[in-house]
C-alpha positions in Angstrom: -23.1 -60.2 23.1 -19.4 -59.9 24.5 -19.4 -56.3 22.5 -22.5 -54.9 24.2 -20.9 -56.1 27.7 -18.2 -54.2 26.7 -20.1 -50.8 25.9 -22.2 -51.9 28.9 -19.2 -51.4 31.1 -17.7 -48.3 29.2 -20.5 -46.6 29.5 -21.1 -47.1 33.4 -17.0 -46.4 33.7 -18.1 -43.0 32.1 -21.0 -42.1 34.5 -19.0 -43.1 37.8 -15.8 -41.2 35.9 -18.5 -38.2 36.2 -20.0 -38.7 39.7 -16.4 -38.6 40.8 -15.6 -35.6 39.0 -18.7 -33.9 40.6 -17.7 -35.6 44.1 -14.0 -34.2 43.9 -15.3 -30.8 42.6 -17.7 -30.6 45.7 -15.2 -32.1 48.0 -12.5 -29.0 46.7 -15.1 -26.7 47.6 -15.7 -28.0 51.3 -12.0 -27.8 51.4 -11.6 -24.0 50.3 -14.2 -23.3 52.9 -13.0 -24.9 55.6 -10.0 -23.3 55.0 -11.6 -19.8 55.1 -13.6 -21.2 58.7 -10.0 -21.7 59.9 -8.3 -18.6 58.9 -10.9 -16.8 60.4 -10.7 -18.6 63.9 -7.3 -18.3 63.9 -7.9 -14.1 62.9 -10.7 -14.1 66.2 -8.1 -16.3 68.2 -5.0 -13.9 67.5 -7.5 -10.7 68.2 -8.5 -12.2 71.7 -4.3 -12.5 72.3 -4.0 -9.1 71.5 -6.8 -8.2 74.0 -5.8 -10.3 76.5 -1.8 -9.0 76.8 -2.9 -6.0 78.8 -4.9 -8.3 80.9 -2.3 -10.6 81.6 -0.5 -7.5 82.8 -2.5 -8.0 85.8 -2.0 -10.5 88.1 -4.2 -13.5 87.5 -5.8 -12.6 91.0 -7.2 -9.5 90.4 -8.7 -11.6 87.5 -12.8 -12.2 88.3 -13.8 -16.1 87.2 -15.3 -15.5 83.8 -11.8 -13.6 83.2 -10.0 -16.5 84.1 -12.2 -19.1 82.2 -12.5 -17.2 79.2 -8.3 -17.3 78.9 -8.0 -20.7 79.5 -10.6 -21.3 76.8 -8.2 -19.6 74.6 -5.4 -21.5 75.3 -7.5 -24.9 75.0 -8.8 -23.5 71.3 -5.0 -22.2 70.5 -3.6 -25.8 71.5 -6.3 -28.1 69.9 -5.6 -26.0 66.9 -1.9 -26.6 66.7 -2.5 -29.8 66.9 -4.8 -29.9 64.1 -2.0 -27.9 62.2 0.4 -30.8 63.1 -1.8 -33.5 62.1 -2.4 -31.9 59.1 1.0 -33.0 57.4 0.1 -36.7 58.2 -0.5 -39.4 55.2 -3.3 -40.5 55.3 -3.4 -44.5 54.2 -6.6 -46.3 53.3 -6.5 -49.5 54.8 -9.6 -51.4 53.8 -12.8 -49.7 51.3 -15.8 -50.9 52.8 -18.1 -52.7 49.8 -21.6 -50.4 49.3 -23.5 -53.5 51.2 -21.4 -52.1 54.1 -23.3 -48.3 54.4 -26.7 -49.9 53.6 -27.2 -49.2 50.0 
């Protein structure tokens, strides 16, 4: 009896070793593509910089409304993204695993 408990478990070791291994594989793959997401916003963000130097050439009062919103958009997006940057190089600790009871499973 003891023996079969013990293939028991081995066996269900192996399948969550799997699930895992399919979990992190997907997970690497959200990563890569998120990635890509950024380096492209970052590519549109740097294009709209470009554009707007000769516009901030003029004074900001010759600038209509929209002109004026749209570059302060900018400079929210080009701040919230430095600070993802930053935040980035944090560790991140796990504190407590919630039990599957927890997520209603």
């Amino acid at each position: 009896v003891l023996l079969l408990l013990l293939l028991l478990s081995a066996k269900k070791a192996n399948v969550l070793l799997q699930e895992q291994l399919v979990t992190n594989k997907l997970l690497e793959e959200e990563k890569v593509s998120r990635e890509a997401l950024l380096g492209r916003q970052l590519d549109l963000i740097a294009c709209f910089e470009q554009t707007t130097r000769g516009t901030r050439k003029r004074s900001r009062s010759k600038m209509s409304d929209g002109q004026q919103s749209t570059l302060d958009r900018i400079a929210s997006a080009r701040a919230s993204i430095s600070d993802v940057r930053n935040s980035k190089d944090e560790d991140i600790t796990v504190l407590e695993l919630l039990a599957e009871g927890s997520f209603g499973k």
